[in-house]
C-alpha positions, 0 to 999 in steps of 0.5 A: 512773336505776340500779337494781337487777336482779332476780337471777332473773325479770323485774322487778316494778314498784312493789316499790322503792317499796314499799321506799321507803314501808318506809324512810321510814316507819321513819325517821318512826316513829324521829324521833317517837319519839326527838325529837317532844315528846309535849306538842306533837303532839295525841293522833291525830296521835301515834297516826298517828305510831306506826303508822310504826314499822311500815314494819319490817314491810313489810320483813320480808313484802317479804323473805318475798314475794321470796325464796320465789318463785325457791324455788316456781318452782324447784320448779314448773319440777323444776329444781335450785336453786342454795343457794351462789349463794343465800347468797351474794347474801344476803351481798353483799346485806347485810354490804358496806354494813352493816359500812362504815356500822356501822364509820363509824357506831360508830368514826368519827362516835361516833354508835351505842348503846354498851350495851344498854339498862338498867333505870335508863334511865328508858325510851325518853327514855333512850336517847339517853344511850347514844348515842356511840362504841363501845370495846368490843371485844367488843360491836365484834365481835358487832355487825361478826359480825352476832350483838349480838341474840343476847346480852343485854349486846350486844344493840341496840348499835350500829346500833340498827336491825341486830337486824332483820338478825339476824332476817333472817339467821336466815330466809335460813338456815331458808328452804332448809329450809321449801323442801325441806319443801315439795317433800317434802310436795308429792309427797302434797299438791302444791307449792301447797298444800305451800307452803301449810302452810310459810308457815303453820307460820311464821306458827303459829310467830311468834304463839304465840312472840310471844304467849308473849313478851308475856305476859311483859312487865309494869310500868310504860311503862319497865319494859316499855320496858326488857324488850322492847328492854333487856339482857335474855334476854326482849328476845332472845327477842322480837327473835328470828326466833321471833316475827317469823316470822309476818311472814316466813310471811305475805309467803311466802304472798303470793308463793303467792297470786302464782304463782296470779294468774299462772294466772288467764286469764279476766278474771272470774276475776282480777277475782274475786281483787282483789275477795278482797284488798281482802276481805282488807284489810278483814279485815287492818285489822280484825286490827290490833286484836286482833294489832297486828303480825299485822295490819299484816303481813298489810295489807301482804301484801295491798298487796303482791298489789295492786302485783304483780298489777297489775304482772303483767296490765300495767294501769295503776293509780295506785299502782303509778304513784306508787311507780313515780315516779322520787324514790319509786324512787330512795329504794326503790333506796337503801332499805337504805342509807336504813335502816341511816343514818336513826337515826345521823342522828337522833342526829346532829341531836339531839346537833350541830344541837339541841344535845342538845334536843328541838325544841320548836316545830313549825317547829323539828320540821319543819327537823330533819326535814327535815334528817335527811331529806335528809343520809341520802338523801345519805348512803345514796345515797354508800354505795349508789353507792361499796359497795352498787351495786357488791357487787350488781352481782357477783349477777349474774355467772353462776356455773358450775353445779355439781351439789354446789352445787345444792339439788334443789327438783323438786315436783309442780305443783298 
């Protein structure tokens, strides 16, 4: 079976397929969106449906829990951490299978969003007419740069998935940053309760920003379609890491809440913290209603604790054995590939095997699903096998130690 090695610390079991459920999720929330009519799915099964789209989500508090452990055990231990190493696993992660899919994607199979979103489109039914190869140099460009979503007139070309890559790029950027804001604090506060305040200055960050956004979206489902994810400055506003920085901070503090379990010996005591999970579960669900995004990251925050906590005191618990379950792994292990493919392949169906129609039996729904399943498993496993594995195989080679390419991350345990 390959999989990936963790670039620091020993593996955590559950958390590929924890990003399996992220893909897959994503993909489901896509295909509803783009090719289930809505007159032939009943009301809560479409409700059901749209909570999908919410596997991104996981994604990005997945991200926030991985990337600032190594910082915080940096710091604990008082030993230097190594940022030119850090930034360029980041890259390796991202722009090798990224920029291959994107060039195959938008110059070979015709298969990316053209232009942005236009007001005339007549919402998401439109978006498909978008769809095709892209000519435009400029546009080609951003989207190969990584910096189409910073732009109204590039903006959700290409990919279409690829702006959440912006938005990551901008938290690697700023997490050095709340790390030694961290460390300062903590010589008066102590790392944990230094972290603490990081994590939720980002979440502070991402709800007032986001709220602020909202308020300003109005009109008709189209209209409001358009100036969430059209060409506009309010769509780049929105999709910027100022409003999903509360789903980073709360995936930050989740990996705080795991460096505490790990101090839990006595078994009352760990027994007491699942119970303030599944608490907080509860609470997070409830949140929902009132912070739809909010809410579903910090269930996931929690899910994740679950898994990894339970990875940790090595007992044995259904879900991590169902994420641990070989197909379920092996999708988690491709999952980026998995995301960036699934919706050139929607389209692909859509325009190829459809014939530019929706399905409109459920048997009809059922065989594209399954198609668009299984060609981007197969597409995504070709790409991590020939341009993913391969570039992450390099974060592992040491790199030798220098003092100008160590960020000093020293903070007081507490």
């Amino acid at each position: 079976m390959l999989e990936v090695q963790p670039t620091s610390g020993r593996r955590l079991a559950g958390i590929e397929g924890l990003r399996a459920a992220a893909a897959l999720s994503v993909m489901l929330g896509h295909f509803n969106l783009h090719l289930v009519p809505g007159e032939l799915v009943p009301p809560l099964a479409r409700h059901l449906l749209n909570l999908a789209g919410q596997g991104l989500t996981l994604f990005f508090v997945l991200s926030g829990f991985l990337l600032f452990g190594p910082f915080l055990t940096a710091a604990a231990q008082s030993r230097p951490f190594n940022i030119s190493r850090y930034f360029a696993n980041r890259f390796l992660r991202i722009y090798p299978a990224y920029v291959t899919i994107f060039l195959v994607v938008a110059c070979g199979l015709g298969l990316a969003y053209m232009s942005p979103i236009s007001a005339t489109n007549g919402g998401v039914e439109g978006v498909g007419e978008t769809v095709g190869r892209m000519a435009d140099a400029g546009a080609i460009l951003a989207n190969v740069l990584l910096v189409q979503t910073l732009l109204p007139w590039t903006i959700k070309t290409g990919l279409g998935v690829s702006w959440s890559l912006t938005a990551e790029i901008c938290f690697y950027l700023v997490l050095p940053v709340l790390a030694v804001v961290a460390v300062r604090l903590s010589g008066r506060w102590g790392l944990s309760r230094a972290a603490v305040a990081v994590s939720t200055g980002m979440i502070v960050v991402g709800l007032v920003c986001r709220t602020i956004g909202n308020m300003q979206v109005h009109g008709d489902a189209a209209a409001q379609f358009y100036q969430q994810w059209g060409g506009t400055w309010l769509a780049v506003y929105l999709r910027s890491i100022l409003c999903q920085a509360d789903l980073f901070g709360l995936g930050m503090l989740a990996a705080i809440g795991y460096r505490h379990s790990l101090t839990l010996s006595a078994r009352e005591d760990r027994a007491r913290f699942r119970r303030w999970l599944y608490v907080a579960a509860a609470a997070a669900a409830a949140m929902t209603r009132v912070e739809y995004e909010f809410g579903f990251a910090m269930f996931f925050a929690v899910v994740v604790l679950l898994v990894t906590t339970e990875t940790a005191s090595r007992r044995p618990h259904w879900l991590v054995a169902l994420l641990e379950w070989h197909p379920i792994r092996w999708i988690g292990v491709i999952s980026y590939s998995f995301y960036l493919w699934h919706l050139p392949v929607i389209w692909g169906v859509y325009k190829w095997l459809l014939h530019g129609e929706r399905p409109q039996t459920l048997p009809l729904i059922l065989a594209s699903y399954a198609a668009v399943l299984l060609v981007t498993i197969a597409l995504s496993a070709l790409t991590y096998l020939a341009v993913e594995r391969p570039a992450l195989l390099l974060k592992t080679r040491p790199a030798r130690k220098r003092s100008a390419e160590a960020l000093a991350l020293r903070g007081t345990v507490n």
